[in-house]
C-alpha positions in Angstrom: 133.9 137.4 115.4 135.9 137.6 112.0 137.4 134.5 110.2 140.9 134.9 108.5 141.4 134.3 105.2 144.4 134.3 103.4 144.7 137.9 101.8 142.5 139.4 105.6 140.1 139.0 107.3 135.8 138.2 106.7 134.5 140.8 109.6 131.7 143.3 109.8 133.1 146.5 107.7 135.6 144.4 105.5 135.2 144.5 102.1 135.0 142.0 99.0 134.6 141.7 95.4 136.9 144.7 94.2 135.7 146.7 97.5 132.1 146.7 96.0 130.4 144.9 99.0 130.8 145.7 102.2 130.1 143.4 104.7 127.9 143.7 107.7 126.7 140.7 109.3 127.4 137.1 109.2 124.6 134.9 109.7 126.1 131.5 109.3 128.6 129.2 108.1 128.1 125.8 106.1 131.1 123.8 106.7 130.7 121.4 104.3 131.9 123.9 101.6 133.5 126.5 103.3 130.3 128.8 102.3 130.1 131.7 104.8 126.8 133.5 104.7 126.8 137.4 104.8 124.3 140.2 104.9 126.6 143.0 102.4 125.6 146.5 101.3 126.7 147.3 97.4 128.4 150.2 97.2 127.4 150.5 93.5 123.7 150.3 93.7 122.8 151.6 97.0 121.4 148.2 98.2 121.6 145.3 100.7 122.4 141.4 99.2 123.1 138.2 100.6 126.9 137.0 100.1 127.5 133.4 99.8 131.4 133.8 100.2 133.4 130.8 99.1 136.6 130.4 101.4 139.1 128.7 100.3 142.9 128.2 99.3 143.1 129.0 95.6 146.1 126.6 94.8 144.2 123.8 96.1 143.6 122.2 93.2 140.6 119.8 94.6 139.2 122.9 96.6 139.2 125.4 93.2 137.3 122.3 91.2 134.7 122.3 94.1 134.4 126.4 94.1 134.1 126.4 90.6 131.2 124.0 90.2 129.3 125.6 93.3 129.5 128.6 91.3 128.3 127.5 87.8 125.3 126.0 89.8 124.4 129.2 91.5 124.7 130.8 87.4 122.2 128.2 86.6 120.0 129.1 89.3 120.1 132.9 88.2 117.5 131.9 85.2 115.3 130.8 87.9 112.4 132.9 89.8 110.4 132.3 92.3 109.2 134.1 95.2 110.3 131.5 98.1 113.8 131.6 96.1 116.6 135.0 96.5 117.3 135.9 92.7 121.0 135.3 92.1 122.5 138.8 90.6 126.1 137.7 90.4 128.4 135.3 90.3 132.1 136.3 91.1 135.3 134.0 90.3 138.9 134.0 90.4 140.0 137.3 88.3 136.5 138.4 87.5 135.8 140.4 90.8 137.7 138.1 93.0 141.9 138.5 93.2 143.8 135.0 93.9 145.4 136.6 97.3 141.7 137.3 98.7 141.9 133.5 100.2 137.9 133.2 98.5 137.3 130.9 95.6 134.4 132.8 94.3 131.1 134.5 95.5 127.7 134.5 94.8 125.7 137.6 94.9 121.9 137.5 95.5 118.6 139.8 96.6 118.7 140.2 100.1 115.6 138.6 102.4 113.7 140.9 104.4 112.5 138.9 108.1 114.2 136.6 110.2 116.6 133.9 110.8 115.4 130.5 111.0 117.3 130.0 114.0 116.3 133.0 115.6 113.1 131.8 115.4 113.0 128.1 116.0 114.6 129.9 119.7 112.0 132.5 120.3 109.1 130.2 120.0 107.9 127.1 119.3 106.6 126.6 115.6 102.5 124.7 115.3 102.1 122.3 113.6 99.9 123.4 111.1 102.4 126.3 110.4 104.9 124.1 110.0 103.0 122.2 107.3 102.5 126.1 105.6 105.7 127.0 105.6 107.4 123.6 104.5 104.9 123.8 101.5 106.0 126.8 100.6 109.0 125.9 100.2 108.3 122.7 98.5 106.9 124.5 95.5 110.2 125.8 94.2 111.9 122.7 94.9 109.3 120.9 92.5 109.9 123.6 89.8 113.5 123.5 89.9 113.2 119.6 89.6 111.0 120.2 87.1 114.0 122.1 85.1 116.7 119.9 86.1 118.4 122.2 89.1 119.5 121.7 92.3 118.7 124.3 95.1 120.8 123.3 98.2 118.4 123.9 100.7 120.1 121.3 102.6 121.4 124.1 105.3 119.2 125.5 107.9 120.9 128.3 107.8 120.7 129.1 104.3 116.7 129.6 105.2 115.1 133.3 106.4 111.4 133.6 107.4 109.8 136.5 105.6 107.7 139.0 106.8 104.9 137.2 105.7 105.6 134.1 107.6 106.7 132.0 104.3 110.5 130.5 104.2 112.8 131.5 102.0 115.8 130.4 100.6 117.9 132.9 101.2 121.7 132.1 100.0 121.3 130.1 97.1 124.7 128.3 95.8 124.1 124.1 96.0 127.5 122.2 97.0 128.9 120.3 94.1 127.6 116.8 95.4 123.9 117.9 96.1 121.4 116.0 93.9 117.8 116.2 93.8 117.2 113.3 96.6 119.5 116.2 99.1 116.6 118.6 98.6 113.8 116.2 98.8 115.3 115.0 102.1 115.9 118.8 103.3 112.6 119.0 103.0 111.8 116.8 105.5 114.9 117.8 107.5 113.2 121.3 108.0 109.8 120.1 108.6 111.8 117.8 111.5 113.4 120.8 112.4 110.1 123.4 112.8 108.5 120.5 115.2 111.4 119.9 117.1 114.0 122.5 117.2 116.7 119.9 115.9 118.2 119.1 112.6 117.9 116.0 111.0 121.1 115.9 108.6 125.1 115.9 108.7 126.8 118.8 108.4 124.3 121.4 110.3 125.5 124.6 112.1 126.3 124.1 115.9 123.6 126.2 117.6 121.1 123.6 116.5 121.1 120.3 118.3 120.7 117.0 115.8 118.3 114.4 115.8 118.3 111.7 118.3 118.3 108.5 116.9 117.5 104.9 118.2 119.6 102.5 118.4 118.9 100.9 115.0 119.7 104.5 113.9 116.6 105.2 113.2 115.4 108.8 113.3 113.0 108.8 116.8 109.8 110.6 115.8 108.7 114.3 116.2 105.9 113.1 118.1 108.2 111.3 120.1 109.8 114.1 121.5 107.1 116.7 121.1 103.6 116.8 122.8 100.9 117.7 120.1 102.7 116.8 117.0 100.3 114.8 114.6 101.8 111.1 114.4 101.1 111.0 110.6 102.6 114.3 110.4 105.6 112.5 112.4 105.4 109.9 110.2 105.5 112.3 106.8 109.0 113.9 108.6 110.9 111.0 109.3 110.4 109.2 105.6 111.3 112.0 103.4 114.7 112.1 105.7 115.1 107.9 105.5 116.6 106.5 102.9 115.7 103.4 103.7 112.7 101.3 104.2 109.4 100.7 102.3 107.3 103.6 102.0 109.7 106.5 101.6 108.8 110.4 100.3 111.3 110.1 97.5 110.6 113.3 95.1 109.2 116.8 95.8 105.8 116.0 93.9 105.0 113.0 96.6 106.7 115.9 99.4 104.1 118.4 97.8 101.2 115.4 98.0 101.8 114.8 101.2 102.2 118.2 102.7 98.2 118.9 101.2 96.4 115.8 103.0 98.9 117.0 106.4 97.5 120.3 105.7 93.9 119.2 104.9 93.7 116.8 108.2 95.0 119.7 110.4 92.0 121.8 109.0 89.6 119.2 109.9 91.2 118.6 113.5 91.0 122.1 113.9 87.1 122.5 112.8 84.9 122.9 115.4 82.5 119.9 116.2 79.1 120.1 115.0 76.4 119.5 117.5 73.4 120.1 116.0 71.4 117.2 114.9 70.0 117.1 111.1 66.5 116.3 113.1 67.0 119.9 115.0 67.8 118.6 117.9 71.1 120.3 120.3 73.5 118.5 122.0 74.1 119.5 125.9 77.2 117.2 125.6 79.0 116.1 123.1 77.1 114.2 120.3 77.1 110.1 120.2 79.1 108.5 117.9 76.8 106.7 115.4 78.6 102.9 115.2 77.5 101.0 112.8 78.7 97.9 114.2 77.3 98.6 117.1 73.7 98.9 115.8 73.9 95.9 113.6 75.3 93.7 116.6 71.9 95.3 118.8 69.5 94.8 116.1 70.5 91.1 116.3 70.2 90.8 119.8 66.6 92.3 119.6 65.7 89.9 116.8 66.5 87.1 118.5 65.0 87.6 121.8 61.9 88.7 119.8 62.0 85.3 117.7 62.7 83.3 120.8 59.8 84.9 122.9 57.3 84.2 119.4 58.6 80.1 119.4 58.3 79.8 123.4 54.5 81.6 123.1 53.7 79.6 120.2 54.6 75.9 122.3 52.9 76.8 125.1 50.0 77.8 123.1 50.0 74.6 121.5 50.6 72.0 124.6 47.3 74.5 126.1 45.1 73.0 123.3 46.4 69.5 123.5 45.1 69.5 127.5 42.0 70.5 126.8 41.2 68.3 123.8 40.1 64.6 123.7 41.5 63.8 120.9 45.9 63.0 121.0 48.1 65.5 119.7 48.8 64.9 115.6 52.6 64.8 114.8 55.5 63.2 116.4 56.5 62.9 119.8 58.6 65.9 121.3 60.8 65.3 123.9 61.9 68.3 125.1 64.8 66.5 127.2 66.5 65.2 123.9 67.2 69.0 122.9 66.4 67.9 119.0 63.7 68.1 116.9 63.4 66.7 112.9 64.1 70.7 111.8 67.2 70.1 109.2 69.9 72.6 109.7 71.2 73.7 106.7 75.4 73.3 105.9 77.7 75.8 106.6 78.2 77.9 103.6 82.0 77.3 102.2 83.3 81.0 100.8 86.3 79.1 99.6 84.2 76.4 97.8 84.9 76.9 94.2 82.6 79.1 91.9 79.5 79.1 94.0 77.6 80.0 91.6 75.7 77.3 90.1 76.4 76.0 86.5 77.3 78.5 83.8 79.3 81.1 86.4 82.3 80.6 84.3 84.6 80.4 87.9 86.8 77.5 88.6 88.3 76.4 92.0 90.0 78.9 94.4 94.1 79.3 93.8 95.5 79.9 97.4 98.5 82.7 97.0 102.2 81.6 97.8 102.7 84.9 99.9 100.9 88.2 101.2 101.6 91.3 102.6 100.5 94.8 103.4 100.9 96.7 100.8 101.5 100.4 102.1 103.9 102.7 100.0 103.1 105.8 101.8 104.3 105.0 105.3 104.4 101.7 108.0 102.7 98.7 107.0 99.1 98.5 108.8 98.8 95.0 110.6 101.7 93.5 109.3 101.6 90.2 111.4 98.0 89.8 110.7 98.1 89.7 106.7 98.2 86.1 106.8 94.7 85.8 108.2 92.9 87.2 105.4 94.1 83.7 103.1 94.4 81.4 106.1 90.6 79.7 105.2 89.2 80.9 108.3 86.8 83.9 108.4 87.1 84.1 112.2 90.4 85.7 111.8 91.4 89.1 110.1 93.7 91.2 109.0 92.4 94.8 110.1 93.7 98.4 109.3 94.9 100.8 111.6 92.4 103.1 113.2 92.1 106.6 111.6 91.4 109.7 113.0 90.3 110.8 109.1 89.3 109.4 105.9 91.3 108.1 103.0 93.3 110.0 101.6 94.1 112.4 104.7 97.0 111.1 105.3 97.6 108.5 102.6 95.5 107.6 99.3 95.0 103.7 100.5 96.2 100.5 102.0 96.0 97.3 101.2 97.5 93.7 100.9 99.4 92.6 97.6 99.1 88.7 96.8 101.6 86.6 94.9 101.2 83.3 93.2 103.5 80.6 92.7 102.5 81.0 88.9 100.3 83.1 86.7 96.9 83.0 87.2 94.2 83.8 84.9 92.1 85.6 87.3 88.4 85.9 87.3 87.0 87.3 90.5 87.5 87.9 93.9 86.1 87.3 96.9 85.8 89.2 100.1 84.5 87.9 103.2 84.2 91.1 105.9 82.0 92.5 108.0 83.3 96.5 107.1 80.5 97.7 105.1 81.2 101.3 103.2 84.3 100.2 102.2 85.9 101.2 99.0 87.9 98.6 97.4 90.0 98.4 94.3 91.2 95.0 92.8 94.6 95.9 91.1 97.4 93.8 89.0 100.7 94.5 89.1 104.4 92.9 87.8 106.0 92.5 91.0 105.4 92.3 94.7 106.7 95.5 95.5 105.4 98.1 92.7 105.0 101.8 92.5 101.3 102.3 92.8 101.3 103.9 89.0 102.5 100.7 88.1 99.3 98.9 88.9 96.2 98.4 86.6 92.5 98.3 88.2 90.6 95.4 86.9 87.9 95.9 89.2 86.3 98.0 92.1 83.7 98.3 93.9 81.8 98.9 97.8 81.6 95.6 100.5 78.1 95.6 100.9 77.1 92.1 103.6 79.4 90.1 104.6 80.7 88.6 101.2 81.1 90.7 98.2 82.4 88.9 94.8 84.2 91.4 92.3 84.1 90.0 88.9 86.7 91.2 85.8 85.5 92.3 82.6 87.6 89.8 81.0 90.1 87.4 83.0 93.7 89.2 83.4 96.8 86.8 83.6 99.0 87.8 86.7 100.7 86.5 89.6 100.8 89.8 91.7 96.8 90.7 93.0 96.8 94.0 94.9 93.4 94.6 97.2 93.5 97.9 97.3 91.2 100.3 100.0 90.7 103.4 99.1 88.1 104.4 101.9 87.5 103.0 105.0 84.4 101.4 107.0 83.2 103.9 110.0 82.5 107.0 110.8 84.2 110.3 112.3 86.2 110.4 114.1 87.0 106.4 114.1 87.9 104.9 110.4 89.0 101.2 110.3 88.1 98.7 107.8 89.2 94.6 108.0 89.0 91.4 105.9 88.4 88.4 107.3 89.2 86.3 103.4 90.4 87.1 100.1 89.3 84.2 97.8 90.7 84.4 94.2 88.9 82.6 91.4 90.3 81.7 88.3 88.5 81.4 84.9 86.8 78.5 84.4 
């Protein structure tokens, strides 16, 4: 099919650019700035090249600003190389390769990409998900370095993208739209990660043989994993925040994109590793090998204990009322009556984990300061437990605020959760105290300058591993804040369940 322009026609055989390129094939359109995408041969140097072919009318005044800027961002892009990236070897504008009856605002001419169309692909077969992850890495790595210079790519266009014979994706027609900023390639990013799990495009402005997103009807993006059987729900999750621009816990630059992308990458290894059934004593597993739960052994060995103790005391009486029927003389001691259900043994108090230093005289801790407000503190996706934050400063250890359960171990999929306190006014914090029953776990205390900081923005004051059922974490020196992050960087458990909780975070002051 050709499209007219002003001065002809764009069609397979027509030429451009002083009758130096022919053209051969289109292989897409990106409405949003008239850029037409064509597979040329140059007539000068015996070669094939991509054709980004501005179309456009000349004495539009709006439309000529627009083609001009597209093009001096494509120049820019010429002084950039890398391998996932065509190399830009011209730029043509109005009277320098291009005549003002042509209809075309400009062109830009770069290497052409040896493979296939990522729509020609995303139709043949379905893409896994850990080649999605590959590929989308790939790609990832030029955005970052051309961030790291200042440019934008315009990857925002799935048809801009060719899969090379190696399996790696390309940009292939280089020439970012005059409003493209860094956030449009960070979000394309995650627009073509969308894409490669589900077949459909995440953005405005995509070609018409791809279908769009669905969305909810908060107009939310609804999940790959949603729509997809065997898509990772972190992976899912990784997708649909680097496309949002809303909402806490966002993939906002290409460095977090790249982040990300590794842990996805690293977790689908470890999904994908097969499960080791030999026992460290020698022994082999017919079946599949028993999860060794800590929990669960702790809660047995008290059972055992307590029958054992229980058998010992119920011996022990009957032993003694034996002796006291066979002797003459009365039994020493007070009276039992075993109907009363007492006896004189003096049960000790309760201890109080939010009593104040605890410590005896010379602990330099003064009376607990209850936070004003607390929350999950999550920047790398949905808060875990949301509703349940409250419970770890409510004063009562029987309820908690747990994590989600993990299939794999901090940082997989994210370098931490936690819960982020905030006092009415500064405090000159001392210690903290955790009350859980999660042994193994990693913790960090942190101090930050507001409620909602970038995890650089934090300082660790103290760290440390919950060992028993209350673990204290004293400062070097007391810190002055009113923001107190507790911050877990591993989780209680073992493979392939991770899940760590709190039960009371008590904050001491200095005395």
């Amino acid at each position: 099919m050709g499209f007219r322009t002003r001065g002809g026609s764009l069609a397979p055989g027509g030429v451009v650019g002083d009758g130096r390129y022919r053209l051969l094939a289109q292989f897409g359109i990106d409405e949003r700035g008239g850029a037409h995408l064509w597979r040329a041969r140059d007539g000068q140097l015996k070669r094939d090249v991509a054709l980004t072919v501005l179309v456009g009318d000349p004495a539009d005044v709006e439309a000529a600003r627009q083609g001009r800027r597209t093009l001096e961002r494509a120049a820019h892009v010429a002084k950039f190389e890398h391998p996932s990236v065509a190399r830009v070897l011209d730029v043509l504008t109005l009277g320098n390769g291009i005549s003002s009856s042509e209809g075309i605002l400009g062109i830009v001419v770069a290497e052409w990409t040896k493979g296939t169309d990522l729509v020609d692909v995303l139709t043949q077969q379905r893409v896994e998900p850990g080649d999605a992850v590959r590929m989308v890495r790939g790609l990832a790595e030029p955005v970052e370095a051309a961030h790291q210079s200042g440019l934008v790519l315009g990857i925002d266009h799935p048809q801009r993208l060719r899969v090379t014979q190696d399996g790696r994706l390309r940009l292939a027609f280089p020439g970012a739209l005059p409003d493209t900023t860094l956030r449009d390639d960070v979000k394309a990013l995650g627009a073509v990660l969308y894409l490669l799990l589900t077949g459909r495009w995440a953005l405005p402005g995509g070609p018409p043989a791809i279908p769009s997103a669905p969305r909810n009807q908060a107009g939310a993006l609804v999940p790959p994993h949603s729509l997809m059987s065997g898509v990772p729900p972190e992976l899912s999750s990784v997708a649909v925040r680097t496309v949002a621009d809303e909402g806490h816990g966002g993939v906002r630059t290409s460095s977090a994109m790249l982040r990300m992308l590794d842990q996805a990458a690293e977790a689908e290894e470890h999904a994908h590793r097969p499960p080791e059934n030999v026992d460290p004593d020698g022994g082999v597993w017919t079946t599949s090998k028993p999860v060794r739960d800590a929990t669960r052994r702790r809660k047995l060995a008290l059972g055992v204990s307590v029958v054992v103790i229980g058998a010992i005391v119920v011996l022990a009486w009957l032993g003694m009322m034996a002796i006291s029927f066979f002797r003459d003389d009365p039994p020493s001691g007070p009276p039992v009556n075993l109907a009363d259900g007492t006896s004189s043994r003096q049960e000790p108090e309760p201890t109080d984990d939010r009593a104040g230093a605890g410590d005896g005289e010379g602990s330099g801790l003064g009376d607990p300061v209850d936070p004003s407000g607390i929350d999950v503190f999550n920047p790398e996706g949905e808060g875990d437990g949301v509703d349940q934050a409250p419970h770890a400063v409510d004063g009562d250890p029987s309820t908690v605020w747990d994590t989600d359960e993990y299939r794999e171990q901090f940082p997989a999929f994210k370098s931490g959760v936690g819960l982020i306190t905030e006092f009415d006014e500064p405090v000159d914090l001392a210690a903290v105290r955790v009350v859980a029953d999660s042994p193994g776990t990693e913790l960090e205390i942190r101090v930050a300058d507001s409620a909602d900081p970038e995890p650089a923005d934090t300082e660790v004051v103290a760290s440390g591993t919950l060992d028993g059922e209350r673990t204290e974490f004293r400062l070097s020196e007391p810190t002055s804040t009113r923001h107190v992050l507790v911050w877990i960087t591993t989780l209680s458990g073992e493979a392939p369940e991770y899940q760590s909780q709190l039960s009371e975070l008590v904050f001491l002051p200095q005395g």
